[in-house]
Each structure stands twice: as C-alpha cells, then as structure tokens.
N, CA and C atoms as an extended XYZ file, in Angstrom:
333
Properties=species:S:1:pos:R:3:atomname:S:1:resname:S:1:resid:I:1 pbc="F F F"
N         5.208       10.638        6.675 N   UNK     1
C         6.510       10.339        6.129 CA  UNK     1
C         6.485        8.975        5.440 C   UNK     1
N         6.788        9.272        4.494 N   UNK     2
C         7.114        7.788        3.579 CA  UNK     2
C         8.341        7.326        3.242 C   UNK     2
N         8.975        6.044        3.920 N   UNK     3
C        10.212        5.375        3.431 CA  UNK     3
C        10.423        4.329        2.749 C   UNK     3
N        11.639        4.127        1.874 N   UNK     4
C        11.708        3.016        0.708 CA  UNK     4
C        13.238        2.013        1.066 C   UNK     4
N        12.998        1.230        1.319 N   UNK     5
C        14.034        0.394        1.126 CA  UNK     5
C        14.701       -0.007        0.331 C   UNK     5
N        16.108        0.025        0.494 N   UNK     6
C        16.990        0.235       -0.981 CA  UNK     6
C        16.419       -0.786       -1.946 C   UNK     6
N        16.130       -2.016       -1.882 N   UNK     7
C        15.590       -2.908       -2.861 CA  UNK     7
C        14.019       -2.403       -3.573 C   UNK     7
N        13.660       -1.825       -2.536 N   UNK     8
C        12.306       -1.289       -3.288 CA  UNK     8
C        12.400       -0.055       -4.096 C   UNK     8
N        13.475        0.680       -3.826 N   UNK     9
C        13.770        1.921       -4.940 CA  UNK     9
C        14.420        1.430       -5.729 C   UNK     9
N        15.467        0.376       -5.839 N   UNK    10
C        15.906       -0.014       -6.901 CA  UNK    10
C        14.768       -0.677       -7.803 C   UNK    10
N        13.929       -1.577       -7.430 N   UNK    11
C        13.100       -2.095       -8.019 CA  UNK    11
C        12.099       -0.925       -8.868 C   UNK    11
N        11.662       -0.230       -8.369 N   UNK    12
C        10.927        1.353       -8.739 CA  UNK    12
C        11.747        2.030       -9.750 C   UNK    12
N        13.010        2.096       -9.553 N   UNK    13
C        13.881        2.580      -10.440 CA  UNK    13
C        13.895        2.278      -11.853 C   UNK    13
N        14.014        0.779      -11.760 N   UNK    14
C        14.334       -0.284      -13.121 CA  UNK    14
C        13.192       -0.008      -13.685 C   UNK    14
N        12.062       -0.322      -13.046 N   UNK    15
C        10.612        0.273      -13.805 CA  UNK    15
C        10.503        1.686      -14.129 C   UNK    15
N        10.983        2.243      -14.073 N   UNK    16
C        11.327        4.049      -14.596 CA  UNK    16
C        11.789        3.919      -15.681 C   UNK    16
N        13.026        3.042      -15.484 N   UNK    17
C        14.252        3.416      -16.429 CA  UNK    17
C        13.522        3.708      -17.809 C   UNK    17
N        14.353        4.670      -18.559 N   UNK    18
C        13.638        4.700      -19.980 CA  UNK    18
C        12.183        5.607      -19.800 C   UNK    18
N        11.840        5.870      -18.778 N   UNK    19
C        10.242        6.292      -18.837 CA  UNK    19
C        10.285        7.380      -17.781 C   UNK    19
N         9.576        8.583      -18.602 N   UNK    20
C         9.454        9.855      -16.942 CA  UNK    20
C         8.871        8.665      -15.675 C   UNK    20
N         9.622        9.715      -14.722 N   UNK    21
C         8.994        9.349      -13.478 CA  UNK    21
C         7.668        9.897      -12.656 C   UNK    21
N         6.894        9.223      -13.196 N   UNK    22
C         5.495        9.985      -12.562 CA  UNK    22
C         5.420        9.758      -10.983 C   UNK    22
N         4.660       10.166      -10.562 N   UNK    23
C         4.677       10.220       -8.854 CA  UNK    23
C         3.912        8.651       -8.423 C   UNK    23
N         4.153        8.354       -7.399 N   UNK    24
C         3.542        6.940       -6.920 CA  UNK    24
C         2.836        7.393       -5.516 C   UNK    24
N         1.481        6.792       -6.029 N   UNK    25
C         0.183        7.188       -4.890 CA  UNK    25
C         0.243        5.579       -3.553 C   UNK    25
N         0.185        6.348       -2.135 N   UNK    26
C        -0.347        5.296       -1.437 CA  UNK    26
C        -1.528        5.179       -0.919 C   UNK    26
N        -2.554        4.340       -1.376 N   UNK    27
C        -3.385        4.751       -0.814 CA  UNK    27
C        -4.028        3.235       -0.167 C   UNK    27
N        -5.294        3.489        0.117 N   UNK    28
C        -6.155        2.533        1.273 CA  UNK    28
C        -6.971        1.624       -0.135 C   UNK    28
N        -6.798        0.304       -0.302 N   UNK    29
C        -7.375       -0.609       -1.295 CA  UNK    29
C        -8.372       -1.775       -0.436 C   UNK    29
N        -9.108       -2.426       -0.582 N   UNK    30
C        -9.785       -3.178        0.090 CA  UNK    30
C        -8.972       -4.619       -0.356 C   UNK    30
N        -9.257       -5.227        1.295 N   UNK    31
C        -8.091       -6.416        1.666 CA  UNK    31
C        -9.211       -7.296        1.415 C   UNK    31
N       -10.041       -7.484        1.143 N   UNK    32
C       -11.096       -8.868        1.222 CA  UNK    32
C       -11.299       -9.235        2.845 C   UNK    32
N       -10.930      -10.239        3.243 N   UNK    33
C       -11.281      -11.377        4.529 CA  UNK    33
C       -10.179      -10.361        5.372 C   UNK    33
N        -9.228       -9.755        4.917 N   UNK    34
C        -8.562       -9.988        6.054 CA  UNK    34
C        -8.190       -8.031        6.373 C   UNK    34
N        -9.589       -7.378        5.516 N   UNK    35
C        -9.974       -6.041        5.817 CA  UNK    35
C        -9.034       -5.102        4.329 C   UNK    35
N        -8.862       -3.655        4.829 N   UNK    36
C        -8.220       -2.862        4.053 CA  UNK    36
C        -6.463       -3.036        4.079 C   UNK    36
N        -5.526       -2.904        3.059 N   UNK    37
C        -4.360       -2.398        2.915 CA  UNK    37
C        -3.670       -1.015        2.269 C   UNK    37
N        -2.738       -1.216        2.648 N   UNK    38
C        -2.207       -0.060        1.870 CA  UNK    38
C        -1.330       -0.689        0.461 C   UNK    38
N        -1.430        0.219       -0.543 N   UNK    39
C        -0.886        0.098       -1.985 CA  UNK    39
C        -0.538        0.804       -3.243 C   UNK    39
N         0.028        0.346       -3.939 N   UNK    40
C         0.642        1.792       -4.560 CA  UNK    40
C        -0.281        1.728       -5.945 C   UNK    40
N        -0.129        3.012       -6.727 N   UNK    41
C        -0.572        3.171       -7.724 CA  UNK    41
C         0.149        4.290       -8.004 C   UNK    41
N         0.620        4.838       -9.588 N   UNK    42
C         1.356        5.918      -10.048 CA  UNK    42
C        -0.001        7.063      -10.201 C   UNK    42
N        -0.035        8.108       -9.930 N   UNK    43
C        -0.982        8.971       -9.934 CA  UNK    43
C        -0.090       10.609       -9.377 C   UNK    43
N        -0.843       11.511      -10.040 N   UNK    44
C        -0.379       12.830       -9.632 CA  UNK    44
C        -1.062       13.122       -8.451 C   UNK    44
N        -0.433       13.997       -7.554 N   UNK    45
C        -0.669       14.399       -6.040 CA  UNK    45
C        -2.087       15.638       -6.974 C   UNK    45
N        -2.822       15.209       -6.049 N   UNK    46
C        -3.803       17.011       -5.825 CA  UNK    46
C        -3.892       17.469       -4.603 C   UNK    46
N        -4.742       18.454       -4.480 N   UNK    47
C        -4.491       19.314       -3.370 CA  UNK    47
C        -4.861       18.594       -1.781 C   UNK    47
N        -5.409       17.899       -1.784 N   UNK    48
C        -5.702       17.204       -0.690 CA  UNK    48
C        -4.841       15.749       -0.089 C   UNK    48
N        -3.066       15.973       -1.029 N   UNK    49
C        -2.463       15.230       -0.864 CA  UNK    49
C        -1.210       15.423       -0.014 C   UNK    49
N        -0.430       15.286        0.152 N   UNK    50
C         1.091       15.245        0.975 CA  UNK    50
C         1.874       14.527        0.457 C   UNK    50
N         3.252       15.273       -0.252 N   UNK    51
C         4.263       14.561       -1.302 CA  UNK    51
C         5.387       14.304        0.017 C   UNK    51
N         5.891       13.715       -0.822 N   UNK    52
C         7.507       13.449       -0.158 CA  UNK    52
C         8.123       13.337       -1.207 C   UNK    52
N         9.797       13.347       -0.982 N   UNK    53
C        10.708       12.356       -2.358 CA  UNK    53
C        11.684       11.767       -1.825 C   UNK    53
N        11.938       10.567       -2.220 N   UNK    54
C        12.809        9.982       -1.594 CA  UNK    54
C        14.230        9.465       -2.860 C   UNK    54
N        15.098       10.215       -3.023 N   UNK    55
C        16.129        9.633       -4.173 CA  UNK    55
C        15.397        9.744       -5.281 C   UNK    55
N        14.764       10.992       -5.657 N   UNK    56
C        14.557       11.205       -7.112 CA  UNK    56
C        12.959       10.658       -7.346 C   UNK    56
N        12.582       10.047       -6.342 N   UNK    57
C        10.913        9.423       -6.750 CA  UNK    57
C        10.358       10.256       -5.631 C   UNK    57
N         8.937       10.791       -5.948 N   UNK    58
C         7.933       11.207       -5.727 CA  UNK    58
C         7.162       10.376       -4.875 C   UNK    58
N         6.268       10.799       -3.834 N   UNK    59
C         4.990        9.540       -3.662 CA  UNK    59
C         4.056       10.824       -2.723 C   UNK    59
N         3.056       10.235       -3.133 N   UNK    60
C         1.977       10.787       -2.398 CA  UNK    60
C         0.900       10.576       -1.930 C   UNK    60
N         0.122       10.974       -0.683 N   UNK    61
C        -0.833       10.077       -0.230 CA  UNK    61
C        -1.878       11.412        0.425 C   UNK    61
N        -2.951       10.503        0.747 N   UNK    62
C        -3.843       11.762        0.985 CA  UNK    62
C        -3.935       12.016        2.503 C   UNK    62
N        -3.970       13.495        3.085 N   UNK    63
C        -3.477       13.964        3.740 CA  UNK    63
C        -4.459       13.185        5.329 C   UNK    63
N        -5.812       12.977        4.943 N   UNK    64
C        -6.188       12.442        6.212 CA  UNK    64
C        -5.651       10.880        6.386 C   UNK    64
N        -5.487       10.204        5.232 N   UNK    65
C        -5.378        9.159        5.483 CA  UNK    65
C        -3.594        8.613        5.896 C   UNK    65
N        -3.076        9.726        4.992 N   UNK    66
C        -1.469       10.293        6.370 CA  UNK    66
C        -1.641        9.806        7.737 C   UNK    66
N        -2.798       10.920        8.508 N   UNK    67
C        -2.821       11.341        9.487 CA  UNK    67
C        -3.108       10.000       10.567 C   UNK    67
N        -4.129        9.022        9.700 N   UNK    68
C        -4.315        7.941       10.061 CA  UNK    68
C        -3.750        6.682       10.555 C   UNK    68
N        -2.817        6.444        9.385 N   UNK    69
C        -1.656        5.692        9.429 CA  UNK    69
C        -0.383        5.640       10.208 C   UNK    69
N         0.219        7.115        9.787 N   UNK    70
C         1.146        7.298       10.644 CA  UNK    70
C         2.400        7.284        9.436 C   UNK    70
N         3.878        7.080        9.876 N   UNK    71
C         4.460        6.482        8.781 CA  UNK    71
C         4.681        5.469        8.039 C   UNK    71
N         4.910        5.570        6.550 N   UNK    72
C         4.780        4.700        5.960 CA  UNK    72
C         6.546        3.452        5.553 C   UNK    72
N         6.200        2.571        5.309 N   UNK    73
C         7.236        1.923        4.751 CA  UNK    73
C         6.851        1.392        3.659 C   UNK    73
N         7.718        1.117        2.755 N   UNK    74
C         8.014        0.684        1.258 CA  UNK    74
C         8.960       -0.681        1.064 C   UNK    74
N         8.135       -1.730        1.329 N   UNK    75
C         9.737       -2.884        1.086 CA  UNK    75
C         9.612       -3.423       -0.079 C   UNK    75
N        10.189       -4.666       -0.441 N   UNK    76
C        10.021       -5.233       -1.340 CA  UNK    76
C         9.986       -6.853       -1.241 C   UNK    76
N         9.190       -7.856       -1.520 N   UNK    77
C         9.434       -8.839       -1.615 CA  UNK    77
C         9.479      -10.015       -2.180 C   UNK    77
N         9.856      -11.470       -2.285 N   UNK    78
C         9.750      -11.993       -3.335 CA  UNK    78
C         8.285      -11.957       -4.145 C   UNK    78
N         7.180      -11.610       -3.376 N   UNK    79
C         6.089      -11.388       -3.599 CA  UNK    79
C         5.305       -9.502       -4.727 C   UNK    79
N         6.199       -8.802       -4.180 N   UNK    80
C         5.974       -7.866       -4.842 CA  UNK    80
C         6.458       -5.969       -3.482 C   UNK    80
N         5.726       -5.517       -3.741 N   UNK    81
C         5.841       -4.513       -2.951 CA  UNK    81
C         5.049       -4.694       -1.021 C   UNK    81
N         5.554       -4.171       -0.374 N   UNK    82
C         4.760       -4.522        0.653 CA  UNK    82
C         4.357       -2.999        1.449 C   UNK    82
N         3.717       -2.670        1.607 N   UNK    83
C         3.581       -1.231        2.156 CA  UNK    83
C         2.719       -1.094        3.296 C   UNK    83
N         3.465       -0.944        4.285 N   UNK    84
C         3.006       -1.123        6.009 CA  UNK    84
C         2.902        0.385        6.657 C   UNK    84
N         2.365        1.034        7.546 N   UNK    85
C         1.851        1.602        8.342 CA  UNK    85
C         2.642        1.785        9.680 C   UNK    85
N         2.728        2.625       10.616 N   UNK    86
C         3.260        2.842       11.684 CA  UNK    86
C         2.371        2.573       12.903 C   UNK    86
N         0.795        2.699       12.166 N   UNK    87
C        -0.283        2.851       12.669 CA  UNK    87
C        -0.983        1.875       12.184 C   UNK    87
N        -1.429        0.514       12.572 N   UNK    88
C        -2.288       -0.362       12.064 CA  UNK    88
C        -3.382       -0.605       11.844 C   UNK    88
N        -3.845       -0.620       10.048 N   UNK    89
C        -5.227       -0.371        9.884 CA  UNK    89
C        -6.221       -1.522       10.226 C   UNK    89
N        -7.403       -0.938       10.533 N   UNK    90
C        -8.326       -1.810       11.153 CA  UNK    90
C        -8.440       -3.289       10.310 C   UNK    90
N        -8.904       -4.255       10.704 N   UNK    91
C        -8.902       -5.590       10.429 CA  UNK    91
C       -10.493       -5.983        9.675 C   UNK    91
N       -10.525       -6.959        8.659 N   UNK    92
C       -12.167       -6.785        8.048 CA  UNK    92
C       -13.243       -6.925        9.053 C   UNK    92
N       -12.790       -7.381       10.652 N   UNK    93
C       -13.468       -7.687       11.002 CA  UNK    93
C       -14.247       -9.366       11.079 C   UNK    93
N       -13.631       -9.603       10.912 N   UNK    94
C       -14.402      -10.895       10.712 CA  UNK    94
C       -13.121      -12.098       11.015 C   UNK    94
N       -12.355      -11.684       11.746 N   UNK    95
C       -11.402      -12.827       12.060 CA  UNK    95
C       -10.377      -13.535       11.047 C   UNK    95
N       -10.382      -12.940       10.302 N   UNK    96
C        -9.291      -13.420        9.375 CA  UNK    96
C       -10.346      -14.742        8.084 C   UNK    96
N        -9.373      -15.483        7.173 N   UNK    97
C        -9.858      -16.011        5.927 CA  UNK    97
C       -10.877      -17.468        6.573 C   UNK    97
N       -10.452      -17.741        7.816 N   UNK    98
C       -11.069      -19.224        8.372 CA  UNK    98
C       -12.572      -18.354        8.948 C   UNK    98
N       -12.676      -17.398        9.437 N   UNK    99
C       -13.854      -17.630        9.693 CA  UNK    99
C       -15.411      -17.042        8.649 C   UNK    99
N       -14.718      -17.376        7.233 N   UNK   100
C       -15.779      -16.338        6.183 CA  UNK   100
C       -15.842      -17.773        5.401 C   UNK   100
N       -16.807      -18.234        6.567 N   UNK   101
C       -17.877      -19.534        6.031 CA  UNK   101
C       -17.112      -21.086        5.491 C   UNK   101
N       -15.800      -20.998        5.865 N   UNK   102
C       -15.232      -22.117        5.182 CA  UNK   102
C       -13.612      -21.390        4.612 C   UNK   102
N       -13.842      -20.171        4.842 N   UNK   103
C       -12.229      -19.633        4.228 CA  UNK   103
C       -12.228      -19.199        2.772 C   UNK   103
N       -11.361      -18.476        2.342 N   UNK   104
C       -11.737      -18.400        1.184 CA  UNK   104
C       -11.113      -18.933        0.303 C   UNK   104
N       -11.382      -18.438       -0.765 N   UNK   105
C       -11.403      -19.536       -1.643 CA  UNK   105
C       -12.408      -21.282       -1.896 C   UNK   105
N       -12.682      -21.270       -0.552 N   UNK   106
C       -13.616      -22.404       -0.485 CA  UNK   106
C       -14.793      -22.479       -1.175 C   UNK   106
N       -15.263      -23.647       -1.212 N   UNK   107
C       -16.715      -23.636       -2.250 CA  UNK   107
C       -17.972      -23.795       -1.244 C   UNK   107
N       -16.960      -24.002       -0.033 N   UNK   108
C       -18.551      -24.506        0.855 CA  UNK   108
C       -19.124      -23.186        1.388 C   UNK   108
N       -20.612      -22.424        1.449 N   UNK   109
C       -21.076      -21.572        2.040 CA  UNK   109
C       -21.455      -21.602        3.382 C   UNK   109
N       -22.109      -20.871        4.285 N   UNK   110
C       -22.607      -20.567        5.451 CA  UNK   110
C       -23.567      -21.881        5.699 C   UNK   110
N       -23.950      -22.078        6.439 N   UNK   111
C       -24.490      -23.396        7.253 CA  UNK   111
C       -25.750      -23.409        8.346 C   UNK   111
C-alpha cells in the first residue's frame, strides 16, 4: 500500500498540471554511507509490479520489493519528497557517514 500526504499530492499535482499523468515508480536507489533508499521515478508499471491510485495519480512498485518494505509513505519536505517504509531497509552497513574513513565528503582517506 502506498500513501501520499496532502502536500505531497498537491506538489505531484502542480507538476502534472498541463502534462498527462504518467504513473510514478517507487523503487530501491542506492543511499551511499548511509545504505539503500526508497525513491520515486515516473515509469510505467510491468508485470512484475503492484499499482495503486491515490486521487487520480498512479504509483507503482515492484511486487517483491512491496513485500519487503511493507507500506509505503509519500511526504513532502522543505527538502523534496521523502519516501519511508513500514518496514526498515537495511543500513550500508558501515555505521553511518563518520565511520567511511573521515566521513564523507572528506578528503582525508583510510589510515
């Protein structure tokens, strides 16, 4: 199940306006330091997907990685879209941005 918060469908909306509404994909993107997220991309469902609609928009995601997650949420923030899980995906492993040699962004390497 995928849900949208009124600011995030409005926001989705305004970006429509004027333009068909193609379907919006969630899928699994790589997080760097601090592992995988979830994120959107506009893409058509295929068969190995699971639609929903929520107020006229489409979204779809693939059916194991559904199964994985759990349900989804859709917010919005001053930052951009935020799209969270019911089910929390695994972590890079590596302790977050301080422990990948100096953090990232840093210039200093391993030691």
């Amino acid at each position: 199940m995928i849900s949208v918060t009124e600011d995030a469908r409005k926001e989705l909306e305004a970006y429509f306006a004027g333009k068909e509404k193609t379907p919006v994909r969630v899928y699994l993107a790589p997080g760097g330091c601090s592992g995988p997220r979830l994120a959107l991309a506009l893409d058509e469902p295929g068969e190995d997907d699971e639609t929903s609609e929520d107020n006229g928009l489409t979204f779809c995601i693939n059916k194991e990685l559904a199964e994985k997650v759990g349900a989804v949420s859709i917010t919005l923030t001053n930052m951009g879209f935020v799209v969270e899980s019911e089910i929390p995906l695994p972590s890079g492993g590596h302790g977050g941005c301080s422990s990948c040699c100096g953090g990232c962004g840093s210039s200093g390497g391993c030691h």
